[in-house]
N, C-alpha and C positions, 0 to 999 in steps of 0.2 A: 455474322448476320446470316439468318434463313436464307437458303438461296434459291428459293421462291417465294422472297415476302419482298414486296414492293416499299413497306416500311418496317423498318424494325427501332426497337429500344430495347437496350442490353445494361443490367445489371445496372439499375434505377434504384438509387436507393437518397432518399429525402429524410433531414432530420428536423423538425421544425427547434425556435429557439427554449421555448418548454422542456425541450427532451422528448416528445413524441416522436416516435419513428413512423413514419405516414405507409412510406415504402423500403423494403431490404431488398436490393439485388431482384429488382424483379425484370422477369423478360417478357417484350408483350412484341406482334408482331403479326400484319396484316399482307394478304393477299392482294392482287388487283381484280377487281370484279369479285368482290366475296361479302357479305352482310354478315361481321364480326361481332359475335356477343359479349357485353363485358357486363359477369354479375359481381354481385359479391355482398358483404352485411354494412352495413352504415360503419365506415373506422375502420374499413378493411383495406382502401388505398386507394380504390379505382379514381375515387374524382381527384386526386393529388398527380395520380398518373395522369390521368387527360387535361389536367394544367399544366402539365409539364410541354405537355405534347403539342396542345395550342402556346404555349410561350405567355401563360398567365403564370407561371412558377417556377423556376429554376432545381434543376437535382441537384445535390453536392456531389455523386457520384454516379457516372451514366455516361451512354452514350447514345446518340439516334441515327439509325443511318434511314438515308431515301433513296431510293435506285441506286442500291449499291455502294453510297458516297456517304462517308458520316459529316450531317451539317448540324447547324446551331440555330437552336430556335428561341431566343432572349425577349420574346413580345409577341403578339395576336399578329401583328403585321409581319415579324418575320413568318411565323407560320402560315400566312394567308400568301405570302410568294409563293412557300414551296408546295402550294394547292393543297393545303391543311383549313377547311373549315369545321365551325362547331356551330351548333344549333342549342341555345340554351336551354333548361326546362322554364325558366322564366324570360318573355318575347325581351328581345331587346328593340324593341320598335315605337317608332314616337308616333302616339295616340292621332296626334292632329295632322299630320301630312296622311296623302294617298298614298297606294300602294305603290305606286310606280315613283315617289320622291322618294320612297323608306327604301326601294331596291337601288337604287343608284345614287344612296347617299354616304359621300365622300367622296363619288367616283362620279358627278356630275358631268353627262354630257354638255356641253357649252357652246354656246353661239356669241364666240367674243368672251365677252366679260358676265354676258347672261344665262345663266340655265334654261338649257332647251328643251322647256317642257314635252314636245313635241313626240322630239328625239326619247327623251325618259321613257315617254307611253309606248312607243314603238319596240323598243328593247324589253319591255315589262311584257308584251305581245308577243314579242321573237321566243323570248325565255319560257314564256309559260306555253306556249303552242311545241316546241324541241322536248319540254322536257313533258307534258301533259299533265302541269302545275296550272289546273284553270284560275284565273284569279282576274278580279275586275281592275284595270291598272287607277279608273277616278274614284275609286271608293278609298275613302277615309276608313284606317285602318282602325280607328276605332268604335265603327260600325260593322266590324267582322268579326263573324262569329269565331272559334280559337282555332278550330280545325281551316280556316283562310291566313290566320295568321301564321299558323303553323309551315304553312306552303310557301308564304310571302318569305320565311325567314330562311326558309332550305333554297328559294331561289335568287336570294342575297348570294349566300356563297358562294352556289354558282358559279353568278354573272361575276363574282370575286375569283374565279378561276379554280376554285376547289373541284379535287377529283378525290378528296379524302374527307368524306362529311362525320363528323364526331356529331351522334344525334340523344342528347341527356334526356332519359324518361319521357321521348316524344309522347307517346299517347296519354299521360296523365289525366287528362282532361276531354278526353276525344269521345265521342261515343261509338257505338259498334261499325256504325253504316261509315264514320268519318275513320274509323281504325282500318278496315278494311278498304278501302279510298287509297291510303296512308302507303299502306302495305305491296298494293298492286304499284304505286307510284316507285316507292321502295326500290322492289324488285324491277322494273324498267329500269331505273338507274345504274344499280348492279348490271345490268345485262349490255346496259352500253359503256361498262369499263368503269364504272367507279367504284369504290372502297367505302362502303359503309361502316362506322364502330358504331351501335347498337347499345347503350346502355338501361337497363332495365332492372327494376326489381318482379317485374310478370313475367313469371319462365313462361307459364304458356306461350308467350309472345315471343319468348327468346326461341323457344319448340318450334312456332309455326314461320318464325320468320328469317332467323337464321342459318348461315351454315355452318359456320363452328361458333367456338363459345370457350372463352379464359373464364376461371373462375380463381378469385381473390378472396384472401382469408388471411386479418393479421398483418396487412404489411405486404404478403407473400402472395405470388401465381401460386396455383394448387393445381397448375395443369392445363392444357389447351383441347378440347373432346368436340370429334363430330357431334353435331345435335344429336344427329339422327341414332347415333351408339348410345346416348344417354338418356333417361327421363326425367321430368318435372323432381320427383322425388332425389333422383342422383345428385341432382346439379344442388339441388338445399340442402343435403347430408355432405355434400363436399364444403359447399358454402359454410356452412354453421358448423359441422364438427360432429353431427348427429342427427336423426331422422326427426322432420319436423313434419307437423299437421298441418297438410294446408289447406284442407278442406274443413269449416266451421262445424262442430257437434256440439249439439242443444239437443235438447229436450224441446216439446213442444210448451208454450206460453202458455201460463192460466194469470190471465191479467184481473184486475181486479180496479178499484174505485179510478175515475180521473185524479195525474195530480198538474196536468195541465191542459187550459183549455182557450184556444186562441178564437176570436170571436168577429170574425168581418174583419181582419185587419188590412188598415191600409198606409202604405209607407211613402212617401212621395221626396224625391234626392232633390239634392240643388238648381236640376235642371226642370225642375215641375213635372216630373216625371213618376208616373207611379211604379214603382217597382216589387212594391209588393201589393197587390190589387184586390182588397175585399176574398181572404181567404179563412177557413173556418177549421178547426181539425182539435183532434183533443188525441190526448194522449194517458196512456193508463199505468198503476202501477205493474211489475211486472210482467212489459213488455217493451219491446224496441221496433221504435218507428224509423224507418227510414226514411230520407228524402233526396232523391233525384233529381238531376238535370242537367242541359247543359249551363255551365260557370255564366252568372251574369244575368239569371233569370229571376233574381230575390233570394236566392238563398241566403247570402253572405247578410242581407238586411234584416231578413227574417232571424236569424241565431243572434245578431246585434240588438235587436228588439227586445228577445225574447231574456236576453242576459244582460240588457241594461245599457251595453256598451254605442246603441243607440236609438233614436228618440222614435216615436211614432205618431203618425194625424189622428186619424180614426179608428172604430176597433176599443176590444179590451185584450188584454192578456192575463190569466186566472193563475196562480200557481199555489197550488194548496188551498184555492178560495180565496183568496188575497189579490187585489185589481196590484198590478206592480208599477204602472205609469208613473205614478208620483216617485218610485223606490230609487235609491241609490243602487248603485254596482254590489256595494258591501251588502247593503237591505235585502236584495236579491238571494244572494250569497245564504245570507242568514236565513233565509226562507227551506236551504235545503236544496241549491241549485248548484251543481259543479259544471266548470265550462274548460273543454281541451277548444284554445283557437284554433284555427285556420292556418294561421301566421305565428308558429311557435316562438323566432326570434322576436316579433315586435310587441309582439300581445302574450306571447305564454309564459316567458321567462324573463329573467334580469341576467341576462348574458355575461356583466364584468360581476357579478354575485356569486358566491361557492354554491354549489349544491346544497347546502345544506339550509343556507338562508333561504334558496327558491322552494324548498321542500315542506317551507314554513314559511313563507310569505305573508300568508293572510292568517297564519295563528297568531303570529307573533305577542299578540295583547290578551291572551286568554290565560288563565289564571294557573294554569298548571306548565308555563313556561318562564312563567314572573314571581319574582319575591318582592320584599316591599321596595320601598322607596324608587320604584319601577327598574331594578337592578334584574337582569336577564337569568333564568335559571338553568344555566351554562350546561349543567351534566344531564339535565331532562331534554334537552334539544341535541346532545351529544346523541346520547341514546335513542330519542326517538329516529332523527334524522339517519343513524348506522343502520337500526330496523328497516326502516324502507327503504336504504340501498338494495338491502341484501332478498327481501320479499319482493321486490322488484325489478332483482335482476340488475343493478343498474352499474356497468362496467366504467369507474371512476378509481383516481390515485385514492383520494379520500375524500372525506365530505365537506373538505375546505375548497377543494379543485373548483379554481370558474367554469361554469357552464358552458362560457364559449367556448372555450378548449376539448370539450367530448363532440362524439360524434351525432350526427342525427337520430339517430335510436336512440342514443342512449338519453339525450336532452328531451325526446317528448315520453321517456321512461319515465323522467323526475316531473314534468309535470301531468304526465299521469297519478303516478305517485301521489301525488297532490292533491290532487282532485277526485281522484277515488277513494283516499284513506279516512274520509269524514262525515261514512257512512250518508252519502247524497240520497235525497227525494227525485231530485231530475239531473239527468248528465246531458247535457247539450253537445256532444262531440263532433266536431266539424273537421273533418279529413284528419279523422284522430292515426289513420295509419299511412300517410303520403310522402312518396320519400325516403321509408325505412322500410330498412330490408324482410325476408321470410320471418325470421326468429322472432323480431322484437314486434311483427305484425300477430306473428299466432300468440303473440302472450298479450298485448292488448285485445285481441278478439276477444280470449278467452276471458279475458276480465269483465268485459263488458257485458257478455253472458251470467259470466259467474253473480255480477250485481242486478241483475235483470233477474235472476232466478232467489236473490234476496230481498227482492220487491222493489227494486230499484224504476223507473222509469227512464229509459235510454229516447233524446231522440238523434237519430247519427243523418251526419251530412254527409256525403259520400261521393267524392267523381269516378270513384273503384266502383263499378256496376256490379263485379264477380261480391264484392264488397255488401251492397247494398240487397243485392239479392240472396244471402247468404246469413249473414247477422238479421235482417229483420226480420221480426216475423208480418209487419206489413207494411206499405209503403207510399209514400206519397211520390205525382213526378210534376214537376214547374215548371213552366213556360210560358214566358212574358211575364212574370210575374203573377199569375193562376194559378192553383193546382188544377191542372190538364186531368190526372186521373189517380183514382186511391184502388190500390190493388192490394185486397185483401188473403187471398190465399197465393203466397208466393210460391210455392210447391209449383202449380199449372202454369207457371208463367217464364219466358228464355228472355234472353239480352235483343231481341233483333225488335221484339215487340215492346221492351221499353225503348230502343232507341227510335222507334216512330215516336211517342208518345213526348220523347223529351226533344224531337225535332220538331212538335208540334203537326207534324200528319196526319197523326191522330187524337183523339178526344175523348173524352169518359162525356155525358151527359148530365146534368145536373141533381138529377137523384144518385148516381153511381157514387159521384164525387162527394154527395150529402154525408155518406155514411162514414166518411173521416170522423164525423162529429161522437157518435157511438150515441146520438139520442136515442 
């Protein structure tokens, strides 16, 4: 063991029953009071390690010691004794209780046989005042915004006794003013003795907010480096094995006719609730629209709408000149629409499916993969399917391999793949890069460009701001389900002034915002 690491894991090495090697021999190993970075590519190890580490997974070979003493961590609860918490990238918090039942739930104060409400509130108060986690304790946790939720779940663990918070792609979804909030809280924490692990695909984040940093590659640590000795660049050429782009390069846009054009639409959910509110915006070929905001302000309705997946009150949607309301999913489809979800496992792929089926999902019935008698034409889906592994990069055994078995890059590789390869009119992309690592982020950048410059129409959904302000060339921001403001030359424009915009602070005016339309 380091004999100045307050945790360590020595020579971790996990074989899943497939034959994937997740981890060989890896050594990881934290400080007390230090913000510890862990990067690395999708399938490179890190999240196999941090299940090891919170006790969601078992290594066949390995050891962990904590102050010194090698213990066993076989479950979430033995790690939560030995003051090991983790903070999901997805909330584990139940929508309908307040803040203060979802922090002291399992671990109910009681008055007898009753929960003392009372007592809850009071400790949700103590916590969040000690740690300068402000959070309302009678607010229903499913009326907070993510950056409330995000706090509520760091000060579970906590009150759980954690002095080692594992925090998975905290800021995903945060905006600038809630990242730096995040950040200052962060560092207070460090400073009064606790052990931050830092997991992130944003080096910049890992730059500004760390102080060292493991980088994983293959299986394998690739080394433990002060931040500060390294840069943004260093840390992706260790990551990936070679100097990647991580800054977007385009060409300027010469857009040309509408092929989409959404007209006062309005969406209204189960609770009578409008979520998308009379919004208007059109979109051209050869160019890429972004859209903004924080998570929960219509977007997620809007790309639903607009691809079919669901329904809408009022309002048209135009695509190619074509009103789509009445269309199917496939109809859609056929018009010349490709869609990256949101939700790769639930909506992008067929998970127990080879790659090879998902890569042809929705050809399957076209005429140059069939012979008669509707008998499959085996060596044209061989070959095309081998093609775009290899044009896209896509690191699999072979084109039989289930999709659940790779890693995240490489699953929204194949269905990129997919959806790009059939020369589209509009790409609907919604958080086409979330989750995966540098490498397989600059090859879908660059694709999206590369189709936007063959007269493609991109509109990209985006909670990566560095994202959104980068790939578009203009963009829209949503709040409350409005477009708040259409900011057409993104060149003059930084991250502090949309994150007003997408906190709703501030406002375009109603001619500002008109010009979404390109009348």
């Amino acid at each position: 063991m380091t004999s100045d690491a307050v945790l360590s894991m020595e020579d971790i090495t996990k074989v899943y029953p497939n034959g994937i090697v997740a981890n060989k021999g890896v050594n990881f190993s934290v400080r007390t009071g230090e913000i510890h970075g862990l990067v690395g590519e999708n399938g490179a190890g890190k999240t196999t390690l941090m299940q090891i580490l919170f006790g969601l997974n078992q290594a066949d070979v390995g050891k962990i010691f904590f102050n010194g003493k090698e213990i066993k961590i076989d479950s979430p609860h033995a790690a939560i004794a030995q003051g090991i918490g983790m903070v999901h990238q997805h909330f584990m918090l139940v929508p309908s209780l307040t803040v203060s039942e979802n922090l002291v739930l399992g671990l109910e104060p009681r008055r007898g046989f009753i929960f003392d409400k009372s007592r809850g509130i009071h400790i949700t108060q103590e916590l969040s005042k000690k740690y300068n986690l402000k959070v309302e304790p009678d607010m229903l946790v499913r009326d907070l915004p993510v950056g409330l939720k995000q706090k509520v779940e760091i000060l579970k663990a906590l009150y759980r006794g954690a002095k080692i918070l594992i925090l998975d792609e905290p800021t995903a979804v945060l905006t600038p003013q809630e990242m730096v909030e995040l950040f200052n809280e962060l560092r207070q924490l460090r400073d009064e003795g606790n052990t931050i692990i830092f997991i992130s695909h944003k080096l910049a984040e890992v730059k500004a907010l760390c102080n060292r940093v493991t980088v994983m590659r293959a299986g394998k640590s690739q080394g433990v480096f002060n931040v500060e000795d390294v840069t943004e660049e260093d840390i992706s050429r260790i990551m990936v094995g070679r100097d990647v782009i991580l800054r977007v390069e385009k060409d300027v846009a010469q857009p040309k006719e509408s092929v989409l054009k959404v007209n006062r639409l309005t969406v209204v959910n189960s609770f009578n609730k409008r979520v998308v509110d009379d919004i208007s915006f059109s979109l051209r070929r050869g160019e890429i629209l972004g859209v903004a905001g924080v998570e929960g302000n219509g977007q997620r309705e809007l790309v639903e709408a607009i691809t079919g997946f669901g329904s809408y009150g009022l309002g048209s949607i135009l695509i190619d000149g074509e009103d789509i309301k009445q269309l199917s999913i496939k109809e859609i489809r056929d018009l010349g629409c490709s869609h990256i979800p949101e939700d790769r496992m639930s909506y992008g792929c067929a998970p127990t499916l080879s790659v090879r089926m998902n890569l042809l999902s929705y050809k399957h019935n076209r005429r140059e993969f069939n012979r008669r008698f509707f008998l499959m034409h085996m060596s044209t889906i061989r070959d095309v399917s081998t093609e775009l592994v290899k044009e896209y990069q896509i690191l699999c055994t072979s084109t039989e391999q289930e999709v659940r078995c790779m890693s995240g890059g490489n699953i929204q590789k194949v269905i990129v793949a997919r959806e790009f390869s059939d020369n589209p009119k509009l790409i609907v992309a919604n958080q086409p890069t979330r989750g995966i690592d540098v490498g397989a982020t600059e090859f879908i950048r660059k694709r999206l460009v590369e189709l936007r410059d063959r007269g493609a129409a991109v509109l990209l959904v985006s909670a990566d701001l560095n994202e959104v302000m980068e790939l578009s060339d203009s963009f829209l921001v949503m709040y409350g389900g409005k477009i708040n403001a259409f900011i057409e030359d993104v060149s003059n424009f930084n991250e502090e002034k949309l994150g007003q915009y997408m906190l709703g602070l501030k406002s375009q005016d109603v001619d500002e915002i008109g010009r979404a339309l390109h009348d």
